[in-house]
C-alpha positions as CSV (number, residue, x, y, z in Angstrom):
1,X,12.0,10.9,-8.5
2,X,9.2,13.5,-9.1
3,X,8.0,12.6,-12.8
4,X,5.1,14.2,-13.2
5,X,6.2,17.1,-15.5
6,X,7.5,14.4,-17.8
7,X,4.1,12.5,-17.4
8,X,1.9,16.0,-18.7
9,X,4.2,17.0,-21.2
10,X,4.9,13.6,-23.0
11,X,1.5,12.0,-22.6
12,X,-0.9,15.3,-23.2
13,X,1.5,16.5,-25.9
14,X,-0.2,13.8,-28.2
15,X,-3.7,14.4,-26.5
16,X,-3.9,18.4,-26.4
17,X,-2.1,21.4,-28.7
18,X,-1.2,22.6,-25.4
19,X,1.1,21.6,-22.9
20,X,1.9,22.1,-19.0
21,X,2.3,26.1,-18.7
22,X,6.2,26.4,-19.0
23,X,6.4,28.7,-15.5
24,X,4.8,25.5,-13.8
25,X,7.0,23.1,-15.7
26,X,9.9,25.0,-14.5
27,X,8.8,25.5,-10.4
28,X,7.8,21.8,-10.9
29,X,4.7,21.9,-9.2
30,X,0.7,22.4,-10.2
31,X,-0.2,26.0,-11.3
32,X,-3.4,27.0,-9.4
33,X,-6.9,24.6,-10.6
34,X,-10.3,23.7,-9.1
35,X,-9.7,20.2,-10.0
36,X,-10.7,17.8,-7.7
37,X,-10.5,13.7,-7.4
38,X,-12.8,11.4,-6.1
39,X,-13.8,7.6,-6.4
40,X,-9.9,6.3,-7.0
41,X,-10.1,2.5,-6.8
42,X,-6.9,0.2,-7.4
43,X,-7.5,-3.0,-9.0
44,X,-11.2,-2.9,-7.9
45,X,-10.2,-2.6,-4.3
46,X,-8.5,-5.7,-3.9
47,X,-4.8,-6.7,-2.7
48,X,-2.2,-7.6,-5.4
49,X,-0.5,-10.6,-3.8
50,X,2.6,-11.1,-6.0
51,X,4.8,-14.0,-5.8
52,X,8.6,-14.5,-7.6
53,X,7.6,-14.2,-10.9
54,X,3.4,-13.1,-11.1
55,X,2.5,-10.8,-13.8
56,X,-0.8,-8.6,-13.7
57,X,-3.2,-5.9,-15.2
58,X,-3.7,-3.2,-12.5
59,X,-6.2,-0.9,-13.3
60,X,-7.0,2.5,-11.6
61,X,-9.7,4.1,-12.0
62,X,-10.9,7.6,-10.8
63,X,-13.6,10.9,-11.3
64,X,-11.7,14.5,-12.3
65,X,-14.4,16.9,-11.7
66,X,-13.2,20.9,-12.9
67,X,-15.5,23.9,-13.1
68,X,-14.2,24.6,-16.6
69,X,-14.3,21.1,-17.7
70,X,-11.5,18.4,-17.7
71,X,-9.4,18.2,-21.1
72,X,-6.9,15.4,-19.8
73,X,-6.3,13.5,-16.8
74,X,-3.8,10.9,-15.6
75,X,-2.7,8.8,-12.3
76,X,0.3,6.8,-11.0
77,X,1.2,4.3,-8.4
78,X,4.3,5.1,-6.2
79,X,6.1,3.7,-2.9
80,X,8.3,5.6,-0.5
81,X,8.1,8.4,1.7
82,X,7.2,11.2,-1.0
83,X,6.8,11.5,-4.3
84,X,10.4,12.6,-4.5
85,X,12.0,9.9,-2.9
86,X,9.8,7.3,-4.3
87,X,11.5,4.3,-4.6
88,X,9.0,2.4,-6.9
89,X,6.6,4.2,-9.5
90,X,4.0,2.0,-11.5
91,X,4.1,1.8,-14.3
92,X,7.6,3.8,-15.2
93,X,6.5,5.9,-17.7
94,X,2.6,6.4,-16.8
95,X,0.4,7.6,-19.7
96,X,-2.6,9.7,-19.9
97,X,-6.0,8.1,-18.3
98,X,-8.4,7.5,-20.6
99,X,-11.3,9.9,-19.8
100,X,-15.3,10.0,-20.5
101,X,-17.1,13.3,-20.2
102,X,-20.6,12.6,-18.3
103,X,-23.3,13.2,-20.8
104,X,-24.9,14.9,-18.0
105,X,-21.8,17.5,-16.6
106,X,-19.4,18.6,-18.7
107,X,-17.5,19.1,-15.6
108,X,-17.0,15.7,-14.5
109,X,-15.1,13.1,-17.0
110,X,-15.0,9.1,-15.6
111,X,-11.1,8.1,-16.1
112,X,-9.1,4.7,-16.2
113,X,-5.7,3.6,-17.0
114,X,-4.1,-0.3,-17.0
115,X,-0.9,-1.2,-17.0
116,X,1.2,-4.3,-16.7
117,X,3.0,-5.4,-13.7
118,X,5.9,-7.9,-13.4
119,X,7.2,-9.1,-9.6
120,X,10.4,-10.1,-10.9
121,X,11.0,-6.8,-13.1
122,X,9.7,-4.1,-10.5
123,X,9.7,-5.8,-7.4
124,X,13.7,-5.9,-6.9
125,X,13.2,-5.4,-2.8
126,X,10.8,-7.2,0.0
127,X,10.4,-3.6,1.3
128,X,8.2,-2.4,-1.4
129,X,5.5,-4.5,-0.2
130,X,2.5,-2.8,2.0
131,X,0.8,0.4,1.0
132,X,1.5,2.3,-2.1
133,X,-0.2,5.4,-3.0
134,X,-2.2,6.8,-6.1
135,X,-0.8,10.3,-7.4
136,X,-3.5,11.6,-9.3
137,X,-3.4,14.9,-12.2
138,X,-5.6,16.5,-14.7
139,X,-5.7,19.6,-17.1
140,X,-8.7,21.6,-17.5
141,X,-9.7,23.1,-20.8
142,X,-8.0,26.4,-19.8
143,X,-4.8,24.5,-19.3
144,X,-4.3,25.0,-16.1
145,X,-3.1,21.7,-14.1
146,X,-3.4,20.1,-10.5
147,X,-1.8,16.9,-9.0
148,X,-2.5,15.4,-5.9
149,X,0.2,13.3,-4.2
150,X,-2.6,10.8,-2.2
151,X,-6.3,10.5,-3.8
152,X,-6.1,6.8,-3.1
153,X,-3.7,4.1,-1.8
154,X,-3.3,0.0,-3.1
155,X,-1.8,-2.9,-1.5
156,X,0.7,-5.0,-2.8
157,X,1.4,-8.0,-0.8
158,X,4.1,-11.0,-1.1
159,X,2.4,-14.5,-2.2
160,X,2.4,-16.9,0.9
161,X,2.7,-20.7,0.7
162,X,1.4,-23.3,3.9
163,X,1.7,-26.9,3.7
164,X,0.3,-29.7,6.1
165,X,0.4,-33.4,6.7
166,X,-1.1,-35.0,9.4
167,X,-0.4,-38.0,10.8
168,X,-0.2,-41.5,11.6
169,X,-2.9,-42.4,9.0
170,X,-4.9,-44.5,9.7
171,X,-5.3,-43.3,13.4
172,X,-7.4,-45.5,16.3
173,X,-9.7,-43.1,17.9
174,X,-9.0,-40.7,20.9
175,X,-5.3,-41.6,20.0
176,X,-3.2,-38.3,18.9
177,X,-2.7,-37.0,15.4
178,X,0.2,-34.9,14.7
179,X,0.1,-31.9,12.6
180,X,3.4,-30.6,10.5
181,X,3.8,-28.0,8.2
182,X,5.8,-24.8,6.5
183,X,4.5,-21.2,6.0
184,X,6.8,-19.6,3.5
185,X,6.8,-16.4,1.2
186,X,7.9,-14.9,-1.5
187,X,11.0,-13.0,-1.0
188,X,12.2,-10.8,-3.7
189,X,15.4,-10.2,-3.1
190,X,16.5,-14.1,-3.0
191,X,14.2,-15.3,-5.4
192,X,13.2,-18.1,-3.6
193,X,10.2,-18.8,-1.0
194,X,11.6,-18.1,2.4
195,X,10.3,-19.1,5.7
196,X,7.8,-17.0,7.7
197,X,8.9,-16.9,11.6
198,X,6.3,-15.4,14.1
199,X,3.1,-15.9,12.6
200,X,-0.2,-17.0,13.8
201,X,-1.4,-20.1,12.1
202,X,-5.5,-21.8,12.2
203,X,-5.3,-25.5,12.4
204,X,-8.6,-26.7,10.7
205,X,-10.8,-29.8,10.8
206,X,-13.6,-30.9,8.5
207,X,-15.4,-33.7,8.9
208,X,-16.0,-36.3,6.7
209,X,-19.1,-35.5,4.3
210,X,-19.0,-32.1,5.7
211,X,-18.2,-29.0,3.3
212,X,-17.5,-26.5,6.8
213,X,-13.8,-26.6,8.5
214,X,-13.6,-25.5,12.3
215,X,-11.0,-23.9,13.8
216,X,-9.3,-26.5,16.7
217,X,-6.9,-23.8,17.5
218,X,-4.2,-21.1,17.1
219,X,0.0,-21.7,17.1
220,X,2.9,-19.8,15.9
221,X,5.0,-20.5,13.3
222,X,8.5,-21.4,14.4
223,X,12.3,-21.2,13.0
224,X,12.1,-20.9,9.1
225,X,8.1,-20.9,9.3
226,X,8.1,-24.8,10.8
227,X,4.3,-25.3,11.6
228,X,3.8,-28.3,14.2
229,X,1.0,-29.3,16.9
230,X,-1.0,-32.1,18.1
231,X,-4.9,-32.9,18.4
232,X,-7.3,-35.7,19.1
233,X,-8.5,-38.2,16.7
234,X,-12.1,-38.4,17.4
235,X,-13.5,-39.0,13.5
236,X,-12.6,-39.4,9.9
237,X,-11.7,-35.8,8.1
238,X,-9.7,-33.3,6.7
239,X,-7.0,-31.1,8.6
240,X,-5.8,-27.6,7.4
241,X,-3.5,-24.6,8.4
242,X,-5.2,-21.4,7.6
243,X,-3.0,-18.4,7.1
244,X,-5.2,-14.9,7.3
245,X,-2.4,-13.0,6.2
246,X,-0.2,-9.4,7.4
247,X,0.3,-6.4,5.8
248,X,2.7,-7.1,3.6
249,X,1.8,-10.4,3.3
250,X,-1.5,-12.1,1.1
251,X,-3.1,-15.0,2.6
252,X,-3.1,-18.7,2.4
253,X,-4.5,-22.2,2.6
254,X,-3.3,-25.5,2.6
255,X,-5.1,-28.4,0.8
256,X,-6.9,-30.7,3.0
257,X,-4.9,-33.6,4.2
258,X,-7.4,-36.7,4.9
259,X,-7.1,-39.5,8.3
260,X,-8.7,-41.9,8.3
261,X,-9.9,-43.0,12.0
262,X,-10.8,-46.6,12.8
């Protein structure tokens, strides 16, 4: 799935009278440049936690810095074990960056590019979440070209649900309150929030007038992400299960469910 011939011609061919040196075109890979990358941020360094149907702007943003100037640069998200096996590329038909020449060094041109992303149209597999990597490419103004396969990486993560009740409410005091619950996530291939076996899960307490919640303690999540555990009534306040998140996986937090202890 290498695309990035198709990337210089089509998107400089608008932006320069000269395209990608036909020899270079035809070996499909970079002909020989000083050009080098730096600073590549996805998103602004954070996660993109998708769920079944999320759409996003993802920006990326990098520095091209050539000897003999840059005259266009672009960059690309793709998934898989190279760049031509990818098995995701975002967006599908990347354009060029758009670039800003330092009014300091005409060597060094500031470059973004944003592009839309939908879970449901290019997330079609639960294996595409985790690490994806940022190809980046430029031309200088003698037409030469470089890409680099890695000059940054992004996460993309599947949206997790977690759900609590606690009960009996009211309670009496030093009696025991019982903790239920779900973690699920977003699975792409069903289309549907699926349970979450294995995980570690926070029960949380907050006391009454407080704005802090404590961790009490620390259980797994069981068959098709069932959350259940017990604790001690001791005063009125708010319980929670606290989900940090995985890899492939964002984080997430269940709303506070109130007892009332007499």
């Amino acid at each position: 799935m290498r695309i990035r011939p198709a990337v210089a011609v089509v998107s400089l061919a608008t932006a320069l009278t000269a395209s990608i040196p036909a020899a270079a075109q035809a070996a499909g890979r970079a002909a020989s440049s000083d050009t080098t990358f730096s600073n590549v941020v996805v998103n602004g360094g954070k996660e993109i936690v998708l769920g079944l149907t999320t759409r996003k702007t993802v920006t990326i943003t990098w520095t091209a810095t050539d000897p003999d100037g840059v005259a266009a640069s672009w960059a690309y998200l793709w998934h898989g074990p190279n760049t031509d096996d990818a098995d995701g590329i975002l967006p599908s038909y990347p354009p060029a960056g758009t670039c800003t020449v330092s009014p300091t060094d005409h060597t060094t041109s500031t470059c973004k590019v944003s592009f839309g992303v939908d879970a449901a149209r290019d997330f079609d597999h639960n294996g595409l979440a985790g690490t994806w990597k940022v190809l980046a490419g430029a031309q200088d103004a003698n037409d030469d070209w470089t890409e680099i396969d890695v000059a940054g990486t992004a996460q993309f993560k599947r949206y997790a649900k977690v759900t609590v009740n606690a009960s009996p409410e009211p309670v009496k005091k030093g009696r025991t309150v019982t903790v239920t619950g779900k973690l699920t996530r977003a699975n792409w291939e069903s289309g549907t929030y699926t349970g979450y076996q294995g995980r570690s899960v926070q029960l949380q307490f907050r006391k009454k007038g407080s704005t802090t919640y404590t961790t009490l303690k620390t259980i797994t999540s069981g068959s098709h992400g069932t959350l259940k555990t017990t604790t001690t009534a001791r005063t009125d306040g708010y319980f929670r299960f606290l989900f940090t998140g995985t890899a492939t996986t964002g984080p997430s937090t269940a709303a506070g469910d109130f007892v009332d202890v007499r």
